[in-house]
C-alpha positions in Angstrom: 0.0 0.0 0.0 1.2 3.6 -1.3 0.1 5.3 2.1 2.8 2.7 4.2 5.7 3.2 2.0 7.6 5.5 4.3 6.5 3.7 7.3 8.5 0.5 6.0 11.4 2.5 4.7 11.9 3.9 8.4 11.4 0.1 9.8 13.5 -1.4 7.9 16.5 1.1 8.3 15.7 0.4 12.0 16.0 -2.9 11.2 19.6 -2.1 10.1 20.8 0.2 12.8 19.5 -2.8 15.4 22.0 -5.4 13.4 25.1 -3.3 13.2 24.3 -2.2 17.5 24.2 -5.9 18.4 27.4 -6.8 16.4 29.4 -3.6 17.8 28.1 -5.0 21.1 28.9 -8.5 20.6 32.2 -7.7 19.6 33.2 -5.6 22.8 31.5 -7.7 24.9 33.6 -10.8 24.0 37.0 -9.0 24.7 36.1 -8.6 28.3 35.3 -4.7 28.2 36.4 -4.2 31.8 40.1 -3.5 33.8 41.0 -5.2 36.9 43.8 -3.4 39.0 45.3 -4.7 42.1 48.1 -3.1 44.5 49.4 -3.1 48.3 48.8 0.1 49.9 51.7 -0.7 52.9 51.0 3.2 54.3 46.9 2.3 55.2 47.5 -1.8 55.4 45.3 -2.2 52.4 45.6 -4.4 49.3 42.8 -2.5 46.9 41.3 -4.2 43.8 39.6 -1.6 41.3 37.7 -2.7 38.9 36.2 -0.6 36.0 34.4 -0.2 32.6 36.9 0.2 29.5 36.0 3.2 27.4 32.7 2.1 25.2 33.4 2.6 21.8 31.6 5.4 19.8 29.8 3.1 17.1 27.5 1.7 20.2 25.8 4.6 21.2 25.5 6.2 17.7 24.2 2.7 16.2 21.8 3.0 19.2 20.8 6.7 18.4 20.4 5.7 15.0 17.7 2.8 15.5 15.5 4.5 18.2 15.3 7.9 15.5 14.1 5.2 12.9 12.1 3.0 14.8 10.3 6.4 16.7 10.1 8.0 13.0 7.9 5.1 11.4 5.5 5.8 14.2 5.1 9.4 13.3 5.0 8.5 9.6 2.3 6.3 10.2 0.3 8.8 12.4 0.8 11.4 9.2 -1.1 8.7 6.7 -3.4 8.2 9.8 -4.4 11.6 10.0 -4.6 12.3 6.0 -7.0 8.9 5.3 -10.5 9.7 3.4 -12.9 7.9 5.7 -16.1 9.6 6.0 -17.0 10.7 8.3 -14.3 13.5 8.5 -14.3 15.6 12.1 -11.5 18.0 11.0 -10.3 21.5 10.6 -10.5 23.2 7.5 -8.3 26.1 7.0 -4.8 25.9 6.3 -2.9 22.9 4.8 -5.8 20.5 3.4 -7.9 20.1 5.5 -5.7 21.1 8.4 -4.9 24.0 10.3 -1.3 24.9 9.9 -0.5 24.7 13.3 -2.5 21.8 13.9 -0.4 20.1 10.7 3.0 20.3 13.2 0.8 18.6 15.8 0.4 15.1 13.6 2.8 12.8 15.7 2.2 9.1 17.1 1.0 10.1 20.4 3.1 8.7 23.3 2.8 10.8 26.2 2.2 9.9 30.4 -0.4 12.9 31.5 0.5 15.7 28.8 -2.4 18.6 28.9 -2.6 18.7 24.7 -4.0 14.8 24.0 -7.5 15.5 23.8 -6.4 18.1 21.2 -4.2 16.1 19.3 -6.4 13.0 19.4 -9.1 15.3 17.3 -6.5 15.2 14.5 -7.6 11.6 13.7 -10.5 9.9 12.8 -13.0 9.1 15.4 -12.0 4.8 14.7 -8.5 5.7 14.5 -8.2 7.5 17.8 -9.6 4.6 19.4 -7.2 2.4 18.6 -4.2 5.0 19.8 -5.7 5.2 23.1 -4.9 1.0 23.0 -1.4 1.7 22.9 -1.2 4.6 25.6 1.5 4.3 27.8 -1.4 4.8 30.5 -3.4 2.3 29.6 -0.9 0.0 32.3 -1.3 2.9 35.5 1.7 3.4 37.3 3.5 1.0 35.4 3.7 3.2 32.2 7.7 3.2 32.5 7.1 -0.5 31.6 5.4 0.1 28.3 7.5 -0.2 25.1 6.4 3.1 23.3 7.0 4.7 26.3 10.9 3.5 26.2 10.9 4.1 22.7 9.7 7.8 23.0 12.3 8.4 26.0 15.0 6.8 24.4 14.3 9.0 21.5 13.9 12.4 23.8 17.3 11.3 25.2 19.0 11.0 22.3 17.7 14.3 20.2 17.3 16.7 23.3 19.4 16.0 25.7 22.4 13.1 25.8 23.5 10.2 24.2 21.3 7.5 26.0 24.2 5.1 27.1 24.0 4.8 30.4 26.7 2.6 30.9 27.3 -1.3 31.7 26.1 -2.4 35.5 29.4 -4.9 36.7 28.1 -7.2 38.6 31.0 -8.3 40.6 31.3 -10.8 43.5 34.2 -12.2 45.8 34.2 -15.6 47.2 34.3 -13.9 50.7 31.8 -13.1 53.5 31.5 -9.1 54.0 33.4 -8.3 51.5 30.8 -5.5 50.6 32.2 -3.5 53.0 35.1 -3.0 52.0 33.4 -1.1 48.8 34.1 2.1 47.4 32.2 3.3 44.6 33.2 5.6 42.3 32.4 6.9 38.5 33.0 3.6 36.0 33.5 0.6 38.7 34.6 0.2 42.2 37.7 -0.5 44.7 37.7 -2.8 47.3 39.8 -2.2 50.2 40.6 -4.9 52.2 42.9 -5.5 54.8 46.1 -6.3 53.7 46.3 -8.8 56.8 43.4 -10.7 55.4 44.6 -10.7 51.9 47.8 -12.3 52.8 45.5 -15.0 54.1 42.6 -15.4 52.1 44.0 -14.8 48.3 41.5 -16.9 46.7 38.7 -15.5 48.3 39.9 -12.0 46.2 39.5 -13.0 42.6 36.3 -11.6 41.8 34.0 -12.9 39.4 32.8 -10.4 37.0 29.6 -10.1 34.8 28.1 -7.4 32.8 24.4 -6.2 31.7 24.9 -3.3 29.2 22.3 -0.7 29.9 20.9 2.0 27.9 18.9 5.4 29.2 19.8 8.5 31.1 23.5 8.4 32.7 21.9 9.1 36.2 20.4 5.7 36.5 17.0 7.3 36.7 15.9 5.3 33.5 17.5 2.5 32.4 16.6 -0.6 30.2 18.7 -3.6 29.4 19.6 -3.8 26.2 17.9 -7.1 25.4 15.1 -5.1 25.6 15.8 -3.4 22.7 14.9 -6.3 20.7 11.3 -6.4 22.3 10.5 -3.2 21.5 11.1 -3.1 17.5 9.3 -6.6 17.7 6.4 -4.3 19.2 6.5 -1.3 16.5 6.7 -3.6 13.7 4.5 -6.3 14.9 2.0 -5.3 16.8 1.4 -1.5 16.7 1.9 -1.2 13.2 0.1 -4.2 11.5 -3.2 -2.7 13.7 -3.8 -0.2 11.6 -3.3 -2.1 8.2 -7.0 -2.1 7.7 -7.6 1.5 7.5 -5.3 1.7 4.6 -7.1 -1.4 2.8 -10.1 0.5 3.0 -9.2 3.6 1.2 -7.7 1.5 -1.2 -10.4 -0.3 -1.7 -12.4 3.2 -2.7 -10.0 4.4 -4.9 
């Protein structure tokens, strides 16, 4: 259909962007992305192990950036056909652009928002059967769990990335030692941690002091305040293209169908 062209153009060079972020990730994931660094400290009778994320290389996060602009892009390409179709009954404004408003033209986006004031305005912008299906994929639709919804992570990933940083927000070592209580001996700082034991008990207890060492790669604001797992990823472009996307197919066979 004519009317979806764009809307697979953008998914598919999602599609693309997805492949080449889980081969950049695969490939610095399997050369142990991470420095261990141990030393005597004779002055404090310490032995300190630090342990802390290599620099991550630039063709992750811009591979990233890349797929959420796509993936977030065929939404709003699809709202745009959404808003344009001829299904009588038309409810619209008729100045301007079509039969659009100008200003009411640079409101035509896929509507993700949690509690924005301008949805009942923007949700006029489509017909009546339309509208009803976007209020099926509202982040609120799932309460206080909206953070959980995949359009939702899709839109702030997309924010992230166009307004405000790059969202990489780093890879969460998990890191254990063989030894009771060795949590505190932690310190914490920017890309990893020290541990400080005593040097007394690392004379004594040298196996106990070989950490082992995992890594979940994490993407969203480098404050920790939103943060998804990269496997995640994955589940989301499953979603667009899948299930959100596919929904609307019928609306488009219809006006085909009058032509």
């Amino acid at each position: 259909m004519d009317e979806l062209v764009y809307v697979e153009m953008k998914t598919r060079r999602a599609q693309l962007h997805f492949d080449a972020l889980e081969r950049q990730l695969s490939l610095w994931l399997s050369d142990k992305p991470y420095s261990v660094w141990e030393d005597d400290d004779f002055q404090n009778l310490l032995h300190v192990c630090r342990i802390e994320m290599n620099v991550t290389p630039e063709a992750i996060p811009m591979a990233l950036g890349d797929f959420v602009c796509c993936l977030r892009s065929s939404l709003d390409q699809l709202a745009w056909q959404l808003a344009h179709l001829k299904l009588p009954p038309l409810d619209r404004f008729t100045e301007g652009v079509g039969r659009f408003a100008v200003k009411d033209e640079r409101l035509i986006q896929f509507p993700i928002f949690h509690e924005d004031s301008t949805h009942a305005y923007r949700r006029r912008l489509f017909p009546a059967a339309v509208a009803a299906i976007l209020d099926e994929f509202k982040p609120d639709s799932r309460g206080d769990a909206y953070k959980d919804h995949p359009l939702w992570q899709l839109n702030e990933l997309w924010t992230l990335d166009k307004h405000r940083t790059i969202p990489l927000s780093g890879s969460s070592l998990k890191i254990h030692f063989p030894l009771d209580g060795w949590e505190t001996y932690v310190r914490h700082f920017n890309y990893g941690i020290e541990v400080h034991f005593p040097l007394g008990l690392a004379w004594t207890s040298q196996m106990e002091l070989k950490p082992d060492i995992s890594i979940e790669v994490l993407f969203g604001h480098p404050d920790g305040s939103f943060e998804i797992p990269w496997r995640r990823l994955g589940e989301i472009n499953d979603f667009v293209r899948d299930a959100v996307i596919p929904k609307f197919a019928s609306f488009f066979r219809q006006t085909t169908a009058t032509k």
